[in-house]
N, CA, C and O atoms as a MOPAC input file, in Angstrom:
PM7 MOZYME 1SCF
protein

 N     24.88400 1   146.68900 1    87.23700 1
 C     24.27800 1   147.90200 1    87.74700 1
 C     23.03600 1   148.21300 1    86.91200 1
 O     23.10600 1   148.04000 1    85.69500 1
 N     21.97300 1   148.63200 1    87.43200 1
 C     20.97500 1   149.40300 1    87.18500 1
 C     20.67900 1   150.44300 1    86.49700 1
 O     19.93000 1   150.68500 1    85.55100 1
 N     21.55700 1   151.14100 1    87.27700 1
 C     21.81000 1   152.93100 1    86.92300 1
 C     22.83500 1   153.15700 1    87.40700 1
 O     23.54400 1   152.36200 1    88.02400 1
 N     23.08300 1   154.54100 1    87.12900 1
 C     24.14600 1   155.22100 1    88.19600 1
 C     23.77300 1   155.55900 1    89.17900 1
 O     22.61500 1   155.60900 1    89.59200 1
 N     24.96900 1   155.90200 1    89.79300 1
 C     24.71500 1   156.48700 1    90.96100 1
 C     23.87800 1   158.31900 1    91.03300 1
 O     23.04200 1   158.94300 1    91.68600 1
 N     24.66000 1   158.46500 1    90.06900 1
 C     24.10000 1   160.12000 1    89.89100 1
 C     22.22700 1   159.98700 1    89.26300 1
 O     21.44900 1   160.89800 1    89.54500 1
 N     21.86900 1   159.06100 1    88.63600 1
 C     20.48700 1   159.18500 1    88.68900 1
 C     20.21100 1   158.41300 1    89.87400 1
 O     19.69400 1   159.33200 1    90.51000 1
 N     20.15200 1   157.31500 1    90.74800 1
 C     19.77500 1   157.66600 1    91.52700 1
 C     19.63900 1   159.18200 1    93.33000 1
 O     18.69200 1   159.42600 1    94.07800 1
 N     20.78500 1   159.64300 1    93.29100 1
 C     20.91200 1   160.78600 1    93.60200 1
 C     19.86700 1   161.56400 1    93.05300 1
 O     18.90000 1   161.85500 1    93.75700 1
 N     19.97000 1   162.03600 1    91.55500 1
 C     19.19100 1   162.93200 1    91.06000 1
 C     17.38400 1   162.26600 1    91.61000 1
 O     16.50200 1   162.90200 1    92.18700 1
 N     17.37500 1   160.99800 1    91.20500 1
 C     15.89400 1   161.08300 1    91.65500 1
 C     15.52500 1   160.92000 1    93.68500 1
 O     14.53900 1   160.76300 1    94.40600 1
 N     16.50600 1   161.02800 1    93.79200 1
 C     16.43000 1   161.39500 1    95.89300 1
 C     16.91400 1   160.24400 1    96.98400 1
 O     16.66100 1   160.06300 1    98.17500 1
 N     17.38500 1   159.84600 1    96.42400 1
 C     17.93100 1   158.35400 1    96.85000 1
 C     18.71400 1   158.73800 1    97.63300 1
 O     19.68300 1   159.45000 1    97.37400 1
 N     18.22200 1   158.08400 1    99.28700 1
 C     20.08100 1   158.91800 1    99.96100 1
 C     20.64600 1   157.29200 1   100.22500 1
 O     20.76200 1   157.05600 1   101.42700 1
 N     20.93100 1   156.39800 1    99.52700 1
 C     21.62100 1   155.40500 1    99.85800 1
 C     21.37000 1   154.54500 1    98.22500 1
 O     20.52500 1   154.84100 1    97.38000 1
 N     22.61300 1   153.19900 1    98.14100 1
 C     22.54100 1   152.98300 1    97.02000 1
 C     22.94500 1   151.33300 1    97.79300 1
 O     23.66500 1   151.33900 1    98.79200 1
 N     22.49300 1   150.19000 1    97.31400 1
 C     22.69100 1   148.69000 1    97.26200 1
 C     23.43000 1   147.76900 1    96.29300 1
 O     23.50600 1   147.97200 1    95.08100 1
 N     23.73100 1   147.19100 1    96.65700 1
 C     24.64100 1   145.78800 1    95.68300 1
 C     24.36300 1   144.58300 1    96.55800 1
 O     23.76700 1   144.47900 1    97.63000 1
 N     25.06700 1   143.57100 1    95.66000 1
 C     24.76400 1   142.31800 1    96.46700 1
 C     26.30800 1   142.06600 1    95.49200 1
 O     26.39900 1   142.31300 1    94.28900 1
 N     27.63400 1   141.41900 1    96.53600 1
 C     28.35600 1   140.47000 1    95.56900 1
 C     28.54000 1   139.29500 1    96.72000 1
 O     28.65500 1   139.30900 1    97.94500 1
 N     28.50200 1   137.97800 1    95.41000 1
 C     28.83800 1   136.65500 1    95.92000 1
 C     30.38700 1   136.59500 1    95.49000 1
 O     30.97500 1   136.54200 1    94.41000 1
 N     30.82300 1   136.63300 1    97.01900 1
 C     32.35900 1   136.33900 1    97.05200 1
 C     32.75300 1   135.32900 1    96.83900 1
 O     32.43700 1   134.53100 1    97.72200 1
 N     33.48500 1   134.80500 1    95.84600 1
 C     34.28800 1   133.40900 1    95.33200 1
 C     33.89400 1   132.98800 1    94.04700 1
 O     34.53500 1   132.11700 1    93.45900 1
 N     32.42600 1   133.77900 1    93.32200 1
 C     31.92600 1   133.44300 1    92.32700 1
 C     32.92100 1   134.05200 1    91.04600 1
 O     33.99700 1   134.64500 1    91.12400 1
 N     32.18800 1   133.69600 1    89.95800 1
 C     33.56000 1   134.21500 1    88.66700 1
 C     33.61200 1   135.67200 1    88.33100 1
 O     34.38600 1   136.23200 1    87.55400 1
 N     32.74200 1   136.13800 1    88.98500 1
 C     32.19100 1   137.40300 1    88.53100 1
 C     32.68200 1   138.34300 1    89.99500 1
 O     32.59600 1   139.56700 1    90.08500 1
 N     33.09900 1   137.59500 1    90.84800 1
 C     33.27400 1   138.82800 1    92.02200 1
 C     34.46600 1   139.66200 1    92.04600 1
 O     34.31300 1   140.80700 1    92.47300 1
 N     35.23100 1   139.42400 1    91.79700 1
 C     36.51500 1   140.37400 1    90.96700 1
 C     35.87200 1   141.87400 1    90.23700 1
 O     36.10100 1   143.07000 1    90.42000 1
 N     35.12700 1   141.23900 1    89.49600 1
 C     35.00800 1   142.57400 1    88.95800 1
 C     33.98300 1   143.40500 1    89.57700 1
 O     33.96200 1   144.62800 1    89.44300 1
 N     32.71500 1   142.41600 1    90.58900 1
 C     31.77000 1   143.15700 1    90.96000 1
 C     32.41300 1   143.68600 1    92.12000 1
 O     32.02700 1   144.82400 1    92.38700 1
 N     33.27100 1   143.21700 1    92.89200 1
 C     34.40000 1   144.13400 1    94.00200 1
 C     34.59100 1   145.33200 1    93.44300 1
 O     34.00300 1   146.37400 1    93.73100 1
 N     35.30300 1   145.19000 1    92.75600 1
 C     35.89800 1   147.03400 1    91.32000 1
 C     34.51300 1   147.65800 1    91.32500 1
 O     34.23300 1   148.60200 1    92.06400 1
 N     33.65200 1   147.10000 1    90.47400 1
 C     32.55900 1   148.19700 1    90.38900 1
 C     31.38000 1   148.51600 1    91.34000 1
 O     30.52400 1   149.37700 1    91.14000 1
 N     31.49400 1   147.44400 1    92.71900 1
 C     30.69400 1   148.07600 1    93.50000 1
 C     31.65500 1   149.29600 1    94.70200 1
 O     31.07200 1   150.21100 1    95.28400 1
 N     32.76700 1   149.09000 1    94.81100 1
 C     33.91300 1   149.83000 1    95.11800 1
 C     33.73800 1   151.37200 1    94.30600 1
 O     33.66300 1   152.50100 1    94.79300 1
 N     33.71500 1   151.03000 1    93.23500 1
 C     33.64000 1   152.66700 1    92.59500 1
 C     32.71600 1   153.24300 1    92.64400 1
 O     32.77000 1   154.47000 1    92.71300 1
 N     31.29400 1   152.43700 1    92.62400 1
 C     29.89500 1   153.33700 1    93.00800 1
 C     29.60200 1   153.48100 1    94.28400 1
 O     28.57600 1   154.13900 1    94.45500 1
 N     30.32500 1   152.96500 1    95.62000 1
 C     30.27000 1   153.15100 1    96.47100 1
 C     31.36800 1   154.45600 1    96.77500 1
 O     30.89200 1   155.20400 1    97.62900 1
 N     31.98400 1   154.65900 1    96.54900 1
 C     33.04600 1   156.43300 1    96.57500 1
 C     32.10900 1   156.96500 1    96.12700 1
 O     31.42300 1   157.55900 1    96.95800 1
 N     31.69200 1   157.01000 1    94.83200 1
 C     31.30400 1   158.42000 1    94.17600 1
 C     29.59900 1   158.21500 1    95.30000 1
 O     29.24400 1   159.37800 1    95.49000 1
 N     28.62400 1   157.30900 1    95.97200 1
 C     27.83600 1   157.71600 1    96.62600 1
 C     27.87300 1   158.33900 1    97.71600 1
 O     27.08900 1   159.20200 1    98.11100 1
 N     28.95000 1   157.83900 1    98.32000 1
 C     29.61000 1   158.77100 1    99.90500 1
 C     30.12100 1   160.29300 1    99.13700 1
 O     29.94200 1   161.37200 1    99.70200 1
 N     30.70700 1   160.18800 1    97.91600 1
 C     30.91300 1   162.01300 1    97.33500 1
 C     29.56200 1   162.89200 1    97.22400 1
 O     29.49900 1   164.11200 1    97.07100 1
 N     28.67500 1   162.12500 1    97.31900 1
 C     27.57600 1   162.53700 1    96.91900 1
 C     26.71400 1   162.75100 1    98.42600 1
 O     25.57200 1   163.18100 1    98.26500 1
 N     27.01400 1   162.57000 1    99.45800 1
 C     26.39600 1   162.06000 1   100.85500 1
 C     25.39900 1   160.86800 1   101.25100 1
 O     24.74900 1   160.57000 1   102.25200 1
 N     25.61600 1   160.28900 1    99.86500 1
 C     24.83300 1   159.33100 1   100.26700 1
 C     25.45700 1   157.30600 1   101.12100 1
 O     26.59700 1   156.84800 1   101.05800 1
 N     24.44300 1   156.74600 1   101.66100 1
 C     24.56400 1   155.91400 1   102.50700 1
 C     25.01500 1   154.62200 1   101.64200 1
 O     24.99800 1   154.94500 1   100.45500 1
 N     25.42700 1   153.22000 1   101.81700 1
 C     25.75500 1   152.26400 1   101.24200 1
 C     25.62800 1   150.99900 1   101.89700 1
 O     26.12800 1   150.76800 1   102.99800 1
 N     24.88000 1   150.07500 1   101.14600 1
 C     24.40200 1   148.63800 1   102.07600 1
 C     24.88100 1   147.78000 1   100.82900 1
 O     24.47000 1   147.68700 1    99.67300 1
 N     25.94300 1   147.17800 1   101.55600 1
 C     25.99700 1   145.73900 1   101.05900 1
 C     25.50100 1   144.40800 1   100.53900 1
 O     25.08800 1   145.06400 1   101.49500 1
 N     25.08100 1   143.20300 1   100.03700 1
 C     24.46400 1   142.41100 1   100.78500 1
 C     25.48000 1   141.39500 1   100.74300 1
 O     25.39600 1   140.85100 1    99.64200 1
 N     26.63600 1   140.75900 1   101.60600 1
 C     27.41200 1   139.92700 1   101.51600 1
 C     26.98500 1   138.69100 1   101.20900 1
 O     26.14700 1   138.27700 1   102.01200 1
 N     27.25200 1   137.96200 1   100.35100 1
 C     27.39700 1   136.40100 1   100.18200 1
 C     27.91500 1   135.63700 1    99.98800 1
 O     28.08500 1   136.13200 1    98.87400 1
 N     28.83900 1   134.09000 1    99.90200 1
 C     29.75400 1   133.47700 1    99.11900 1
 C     28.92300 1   132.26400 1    98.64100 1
 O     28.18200 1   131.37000 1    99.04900 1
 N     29.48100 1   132.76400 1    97.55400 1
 C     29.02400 1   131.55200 1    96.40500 1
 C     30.17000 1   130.84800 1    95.92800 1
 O     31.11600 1   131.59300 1    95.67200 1
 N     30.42400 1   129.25200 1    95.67300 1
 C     31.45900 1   129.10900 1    95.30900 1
 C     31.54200 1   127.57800 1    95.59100 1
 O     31.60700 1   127.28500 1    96.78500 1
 N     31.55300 1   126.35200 1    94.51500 1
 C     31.35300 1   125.56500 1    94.60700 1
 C     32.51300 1   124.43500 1    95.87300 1
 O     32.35700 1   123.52900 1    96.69200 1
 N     33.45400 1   125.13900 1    95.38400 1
 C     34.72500 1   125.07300 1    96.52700 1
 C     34.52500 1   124.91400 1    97.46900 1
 O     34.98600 1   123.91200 1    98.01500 1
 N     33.58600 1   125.98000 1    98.29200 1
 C     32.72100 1   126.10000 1    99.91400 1
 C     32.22700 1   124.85200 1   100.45100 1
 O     31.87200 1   124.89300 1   101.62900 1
 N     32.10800 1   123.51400 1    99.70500 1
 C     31.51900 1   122.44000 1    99.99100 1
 C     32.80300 1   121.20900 1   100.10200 1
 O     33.52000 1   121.25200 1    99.10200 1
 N     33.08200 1   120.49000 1   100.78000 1
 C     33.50500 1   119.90700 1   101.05800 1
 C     33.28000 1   118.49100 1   102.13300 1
 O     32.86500 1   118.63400 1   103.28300 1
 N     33.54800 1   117.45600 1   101.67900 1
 C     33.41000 1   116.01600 1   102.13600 1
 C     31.89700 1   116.33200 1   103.08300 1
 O     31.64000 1   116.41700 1   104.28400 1
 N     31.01500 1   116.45700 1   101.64800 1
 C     29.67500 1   117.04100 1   102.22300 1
 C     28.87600 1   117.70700 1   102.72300 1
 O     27.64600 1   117.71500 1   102.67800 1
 N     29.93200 1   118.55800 1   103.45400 1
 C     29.77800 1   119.62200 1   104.32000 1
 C     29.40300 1   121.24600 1   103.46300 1
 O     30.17800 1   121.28200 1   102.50700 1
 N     28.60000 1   122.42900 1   103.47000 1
 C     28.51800 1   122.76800 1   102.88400 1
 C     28.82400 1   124.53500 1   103.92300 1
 O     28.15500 1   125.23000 1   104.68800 1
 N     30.23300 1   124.57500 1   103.31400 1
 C     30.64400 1   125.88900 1   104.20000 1
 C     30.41800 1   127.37800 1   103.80900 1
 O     31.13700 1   128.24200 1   104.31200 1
 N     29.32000 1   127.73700 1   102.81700 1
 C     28.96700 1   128.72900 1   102.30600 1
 C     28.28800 1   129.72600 1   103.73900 1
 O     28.12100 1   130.89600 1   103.39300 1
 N     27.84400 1   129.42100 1   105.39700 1
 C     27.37900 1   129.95500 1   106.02300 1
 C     28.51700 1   129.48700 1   107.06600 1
 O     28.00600 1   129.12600 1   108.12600 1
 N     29.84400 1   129.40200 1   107.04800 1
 C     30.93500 1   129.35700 1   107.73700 1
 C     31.15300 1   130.25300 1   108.00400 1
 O     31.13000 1   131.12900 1   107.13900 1
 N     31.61500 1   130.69200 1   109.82200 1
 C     31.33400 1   132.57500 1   110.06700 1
 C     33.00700 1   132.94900 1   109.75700 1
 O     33.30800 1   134.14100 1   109.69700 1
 N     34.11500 1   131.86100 1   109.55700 1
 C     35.51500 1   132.36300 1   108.61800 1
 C     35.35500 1   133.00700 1   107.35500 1
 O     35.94600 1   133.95800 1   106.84200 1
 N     34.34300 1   132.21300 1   106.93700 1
 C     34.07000 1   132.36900 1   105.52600 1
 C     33.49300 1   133.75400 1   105.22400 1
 O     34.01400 1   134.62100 1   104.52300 1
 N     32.51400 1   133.80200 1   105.77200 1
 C     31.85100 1   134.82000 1   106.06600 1
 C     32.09300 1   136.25800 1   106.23200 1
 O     31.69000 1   137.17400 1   105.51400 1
 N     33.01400 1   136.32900 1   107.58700 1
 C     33.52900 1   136.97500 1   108.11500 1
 C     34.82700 1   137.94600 1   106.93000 1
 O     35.12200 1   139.13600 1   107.03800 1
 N     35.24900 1   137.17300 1   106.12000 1
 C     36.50600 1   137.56600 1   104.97300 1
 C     35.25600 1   138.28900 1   104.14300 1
 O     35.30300 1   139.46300 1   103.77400 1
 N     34.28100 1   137.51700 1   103.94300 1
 C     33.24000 1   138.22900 1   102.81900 1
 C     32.93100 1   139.71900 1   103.37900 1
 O     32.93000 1   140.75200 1   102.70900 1
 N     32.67700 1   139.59200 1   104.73000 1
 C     32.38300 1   141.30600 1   105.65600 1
 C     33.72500 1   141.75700 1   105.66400 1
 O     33.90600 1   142.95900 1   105.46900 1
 N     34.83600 1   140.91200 1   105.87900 1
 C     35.43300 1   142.23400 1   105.43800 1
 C     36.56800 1   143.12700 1   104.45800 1
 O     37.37800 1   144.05300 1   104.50500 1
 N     35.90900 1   142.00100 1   103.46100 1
 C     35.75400 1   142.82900 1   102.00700 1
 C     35.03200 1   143.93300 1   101.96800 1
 O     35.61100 1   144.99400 1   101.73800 1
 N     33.57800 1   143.90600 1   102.19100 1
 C     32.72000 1   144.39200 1   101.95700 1
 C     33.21800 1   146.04500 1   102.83000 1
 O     33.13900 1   147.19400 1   102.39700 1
 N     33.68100 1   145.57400 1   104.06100 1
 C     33.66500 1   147.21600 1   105.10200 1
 C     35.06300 1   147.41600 1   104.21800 1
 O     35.70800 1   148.07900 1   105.03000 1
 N     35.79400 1   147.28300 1   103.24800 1
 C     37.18600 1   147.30900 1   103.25800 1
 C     36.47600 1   148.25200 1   101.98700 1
 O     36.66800 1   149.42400 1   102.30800 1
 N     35.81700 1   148.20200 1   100.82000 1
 C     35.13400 1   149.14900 1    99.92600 1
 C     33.84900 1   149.75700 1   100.16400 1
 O     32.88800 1   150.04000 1    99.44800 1
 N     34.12300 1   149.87200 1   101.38600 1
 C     33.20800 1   150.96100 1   102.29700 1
 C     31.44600 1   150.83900 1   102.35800 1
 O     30.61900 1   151.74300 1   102.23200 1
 N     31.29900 1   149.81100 1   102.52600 1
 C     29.95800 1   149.68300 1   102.69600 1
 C     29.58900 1   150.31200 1   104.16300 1
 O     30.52600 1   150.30400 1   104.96200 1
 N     28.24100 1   150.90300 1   104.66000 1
 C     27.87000 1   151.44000 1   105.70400 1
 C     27.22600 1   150.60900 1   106.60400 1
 O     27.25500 1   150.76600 1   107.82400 1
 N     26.59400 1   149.64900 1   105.96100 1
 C     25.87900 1   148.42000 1   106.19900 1
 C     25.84100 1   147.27200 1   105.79500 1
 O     25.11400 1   147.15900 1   104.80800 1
 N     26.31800 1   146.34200 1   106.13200 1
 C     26.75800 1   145.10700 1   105.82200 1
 C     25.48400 1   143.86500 1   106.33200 1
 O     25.07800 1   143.77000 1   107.49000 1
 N     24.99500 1   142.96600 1   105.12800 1
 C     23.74300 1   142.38900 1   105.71000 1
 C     24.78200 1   140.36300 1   104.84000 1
 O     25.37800 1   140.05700 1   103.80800 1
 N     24.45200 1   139.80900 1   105.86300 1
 C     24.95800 1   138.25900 1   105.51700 1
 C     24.14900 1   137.74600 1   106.37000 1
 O     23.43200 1   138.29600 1   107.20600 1
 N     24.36800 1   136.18700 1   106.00600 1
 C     23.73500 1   135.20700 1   106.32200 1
 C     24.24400 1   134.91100 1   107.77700 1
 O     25.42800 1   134.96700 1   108.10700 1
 N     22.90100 1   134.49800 1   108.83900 1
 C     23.88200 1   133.84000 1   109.67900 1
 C     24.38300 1   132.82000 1   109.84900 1
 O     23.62700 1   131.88800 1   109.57500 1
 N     25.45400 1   132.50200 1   110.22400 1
 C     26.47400 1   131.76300 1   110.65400 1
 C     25.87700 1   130.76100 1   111.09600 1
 O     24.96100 1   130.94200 1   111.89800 1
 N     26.45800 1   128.62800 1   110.44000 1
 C     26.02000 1   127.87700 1   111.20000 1
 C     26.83400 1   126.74700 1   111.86600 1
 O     26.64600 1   125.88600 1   112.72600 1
 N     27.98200 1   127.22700 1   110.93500 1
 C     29.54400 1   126.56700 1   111.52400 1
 C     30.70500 1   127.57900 1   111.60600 1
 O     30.71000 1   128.79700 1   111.42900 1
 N     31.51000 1   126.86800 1   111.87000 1
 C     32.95600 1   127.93000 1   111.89500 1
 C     34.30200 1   126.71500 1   111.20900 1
 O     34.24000 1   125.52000 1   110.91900 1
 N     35.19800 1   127.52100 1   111.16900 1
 C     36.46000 1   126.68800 1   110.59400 1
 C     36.10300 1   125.76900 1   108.61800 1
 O     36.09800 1   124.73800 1   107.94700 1
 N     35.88900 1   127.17000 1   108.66800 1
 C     35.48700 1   126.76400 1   107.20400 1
 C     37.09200 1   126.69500 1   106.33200 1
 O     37.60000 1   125.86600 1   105.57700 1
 N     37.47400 1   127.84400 1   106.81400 1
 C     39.08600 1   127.65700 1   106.22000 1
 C     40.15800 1   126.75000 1   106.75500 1
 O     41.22200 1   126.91700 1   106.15900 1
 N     40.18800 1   126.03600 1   107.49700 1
 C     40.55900 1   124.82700 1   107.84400 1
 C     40.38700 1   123.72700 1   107.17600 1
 O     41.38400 1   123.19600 1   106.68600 1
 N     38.97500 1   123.07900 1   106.98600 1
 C     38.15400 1   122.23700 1   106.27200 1
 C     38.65500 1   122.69300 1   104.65300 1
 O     39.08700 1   121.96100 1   103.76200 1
 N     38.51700 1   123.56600 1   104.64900 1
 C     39.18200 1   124.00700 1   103.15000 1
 C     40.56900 1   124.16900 1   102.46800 1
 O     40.94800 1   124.38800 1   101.31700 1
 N     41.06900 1   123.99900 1   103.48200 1
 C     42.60800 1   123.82800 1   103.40800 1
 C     42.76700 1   125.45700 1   102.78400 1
 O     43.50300 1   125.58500 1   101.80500 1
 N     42.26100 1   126.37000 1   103.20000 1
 C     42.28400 1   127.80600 1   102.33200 1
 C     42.77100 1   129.11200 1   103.20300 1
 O     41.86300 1   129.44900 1   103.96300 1
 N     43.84800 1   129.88700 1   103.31100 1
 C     43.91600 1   130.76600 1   104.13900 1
 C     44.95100 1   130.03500 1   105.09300 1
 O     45.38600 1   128.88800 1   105.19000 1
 N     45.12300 1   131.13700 1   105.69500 1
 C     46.09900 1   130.99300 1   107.21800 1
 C     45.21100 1   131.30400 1   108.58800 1
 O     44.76900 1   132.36700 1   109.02400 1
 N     45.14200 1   130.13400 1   109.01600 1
 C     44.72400 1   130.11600 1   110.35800 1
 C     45.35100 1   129.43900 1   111.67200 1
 O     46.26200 1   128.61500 1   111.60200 1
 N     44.78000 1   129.86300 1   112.86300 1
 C     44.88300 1   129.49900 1   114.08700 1
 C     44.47300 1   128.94100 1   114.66800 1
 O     43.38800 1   129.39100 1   115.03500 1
 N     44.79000 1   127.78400 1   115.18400 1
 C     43.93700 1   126.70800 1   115.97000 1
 C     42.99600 1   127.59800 1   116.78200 1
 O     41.77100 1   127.49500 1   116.72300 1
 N     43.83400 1   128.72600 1   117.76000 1
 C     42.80600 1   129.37500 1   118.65700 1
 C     41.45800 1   130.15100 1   118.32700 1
 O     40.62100 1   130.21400 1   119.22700 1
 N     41.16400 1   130.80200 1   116.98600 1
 C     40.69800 1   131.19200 1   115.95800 1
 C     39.15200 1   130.43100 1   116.55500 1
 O     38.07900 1   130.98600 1   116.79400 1
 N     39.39400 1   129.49900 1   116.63000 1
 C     38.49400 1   128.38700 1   116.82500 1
 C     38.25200 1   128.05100 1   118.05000 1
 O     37.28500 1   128.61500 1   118.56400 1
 N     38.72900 1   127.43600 1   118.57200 1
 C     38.60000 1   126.86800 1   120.19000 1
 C     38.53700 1   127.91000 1   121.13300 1
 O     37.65500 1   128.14400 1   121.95900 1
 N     39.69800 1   128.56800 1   120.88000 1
 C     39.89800 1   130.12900 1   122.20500 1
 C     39.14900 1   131.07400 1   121.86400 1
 O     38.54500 1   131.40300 1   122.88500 1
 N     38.78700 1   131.80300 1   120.88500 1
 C     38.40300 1   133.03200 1   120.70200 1
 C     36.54800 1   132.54400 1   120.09800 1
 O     35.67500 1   133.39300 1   120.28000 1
 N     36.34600 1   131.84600 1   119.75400 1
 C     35.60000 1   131.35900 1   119.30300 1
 C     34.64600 1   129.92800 1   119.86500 1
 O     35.38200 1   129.02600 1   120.26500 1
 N     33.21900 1   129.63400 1   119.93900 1
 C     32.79700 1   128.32300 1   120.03300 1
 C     31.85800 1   128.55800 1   119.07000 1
 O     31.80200 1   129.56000 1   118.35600 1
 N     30.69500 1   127.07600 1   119.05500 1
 C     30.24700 1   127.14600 1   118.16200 1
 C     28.59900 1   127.42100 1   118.29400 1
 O     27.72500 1   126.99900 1   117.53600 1
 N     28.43300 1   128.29100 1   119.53900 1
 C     27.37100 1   129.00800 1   120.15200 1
 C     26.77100 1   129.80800 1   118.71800 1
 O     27.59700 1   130.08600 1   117.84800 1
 N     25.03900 1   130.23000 1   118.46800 1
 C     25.37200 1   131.15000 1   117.58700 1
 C     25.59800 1   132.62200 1   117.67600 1
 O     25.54600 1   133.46700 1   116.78200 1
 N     25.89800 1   132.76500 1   119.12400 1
 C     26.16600 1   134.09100 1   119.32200 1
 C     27.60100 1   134.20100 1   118.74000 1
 O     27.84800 1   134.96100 1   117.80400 1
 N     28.34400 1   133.57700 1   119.20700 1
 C     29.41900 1   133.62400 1   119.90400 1
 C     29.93800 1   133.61900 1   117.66900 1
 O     30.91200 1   134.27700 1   117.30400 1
 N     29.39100 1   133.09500 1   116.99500 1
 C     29.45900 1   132.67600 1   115.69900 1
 C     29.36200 1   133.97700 1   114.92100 1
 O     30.20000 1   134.28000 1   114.07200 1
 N     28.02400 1   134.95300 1   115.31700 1
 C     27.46300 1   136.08900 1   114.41000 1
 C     28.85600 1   137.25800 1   115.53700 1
 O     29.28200 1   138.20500 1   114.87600 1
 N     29.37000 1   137.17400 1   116.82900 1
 C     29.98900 1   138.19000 1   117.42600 1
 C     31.13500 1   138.00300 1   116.20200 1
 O     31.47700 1   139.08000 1   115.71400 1
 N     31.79200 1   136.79000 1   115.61900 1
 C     32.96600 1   136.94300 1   114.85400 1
 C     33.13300 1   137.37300 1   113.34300 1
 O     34.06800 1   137.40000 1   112.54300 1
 N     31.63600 1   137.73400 1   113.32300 1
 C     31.54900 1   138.07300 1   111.96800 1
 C     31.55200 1   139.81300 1   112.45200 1
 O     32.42200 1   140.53100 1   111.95800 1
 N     30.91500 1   140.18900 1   113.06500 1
 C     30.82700 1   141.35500 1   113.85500 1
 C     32.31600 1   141.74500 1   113.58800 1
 O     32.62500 1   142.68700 1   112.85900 1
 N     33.25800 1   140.90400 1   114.26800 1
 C     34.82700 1   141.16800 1   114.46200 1
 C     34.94300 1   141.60300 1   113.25200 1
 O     35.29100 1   142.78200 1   113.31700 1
 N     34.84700 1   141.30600 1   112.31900 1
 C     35.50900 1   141.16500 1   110.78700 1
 C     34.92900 1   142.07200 1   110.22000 1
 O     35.02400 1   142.03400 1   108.99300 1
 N     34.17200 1   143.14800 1   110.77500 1
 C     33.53000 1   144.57900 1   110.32000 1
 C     33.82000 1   145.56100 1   110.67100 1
 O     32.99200 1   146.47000 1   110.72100 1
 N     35.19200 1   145.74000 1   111.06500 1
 C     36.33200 1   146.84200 1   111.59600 1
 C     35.80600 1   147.06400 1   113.08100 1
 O     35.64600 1   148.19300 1   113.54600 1
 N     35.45400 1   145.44400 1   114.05300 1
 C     35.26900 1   145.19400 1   114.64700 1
 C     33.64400 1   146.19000 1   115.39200 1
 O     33.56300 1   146.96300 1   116.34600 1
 N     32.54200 1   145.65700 1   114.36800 1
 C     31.38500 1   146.31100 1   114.65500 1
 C     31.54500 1   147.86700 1   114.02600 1
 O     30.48300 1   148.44200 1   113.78500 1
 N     32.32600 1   148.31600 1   113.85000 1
 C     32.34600 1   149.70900 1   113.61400 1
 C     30.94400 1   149.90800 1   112.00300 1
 O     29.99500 1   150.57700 1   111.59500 1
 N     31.75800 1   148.84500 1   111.72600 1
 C     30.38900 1   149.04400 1   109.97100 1
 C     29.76700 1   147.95900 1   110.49600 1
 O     28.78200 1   147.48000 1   109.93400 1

């Protein structure tokens, strides 16, 4: 962090930013402390933007590099709406079934095939899903 939240408030700020890379060594704790400056800015009336990312050497696999996987992704958004971000900004999406390929998580074949192709609409709508379904 920069500052606090209360100096930016004090100097007129009606919204406050972070950026955490989900999977990195450090996102544990930047979850906790962008979580706590995000309460006390909504106590304050002010707005909150995210910037989602995953970092994480793991994300790569038999060459493939699943850091813009909209599974992947999609868990990163919704972390992010889960400690209340107002605005959620990520990368778009250029595959899907990243947690598959990763052997990581519990998934559904349909996840993929049924609910999902690999259109990039159809890619950025499932990240959408994973934001208390568009709501943030």
């Amino acid at each position: 962090m920069f500052g606090s939240v209360r100096e930016a408030w004090n100097l007129g700020a009606t919204a406050i930013g972070a950026t955490i890379y989900f999977g990195s060594t450090e996102s544990d704790r930047k979850i906790i402390e962008v979580a706590l400056a995000f309460e006390e800015a909504h106590a304050l009336g002010m707005d909150t933007i995210l910037w989602c990312y995953t970092r994480n050497d793991a994300f790569v696999n038999d060459g493939i590099d699943y850091h813009t996987s909209a599974d992947i992704n999609g868990k990163a958004n919704h972390l992010g709406v889960t400690i209340q971000a107002d605005i959620i900004k990520q990368k778009l999406p250029t595959l899907n079934a990243g947690f598959t390929a990763l052997k990581f998580g519990q998934t559904n074949p349909a996840r993929y095939n049924k609910l999902s192709s690999n259109h990039p609409i159809d890619l950025s709508h499932y990240q959408v899903i994973n934001c208390y379904a568009g709501q943030i």
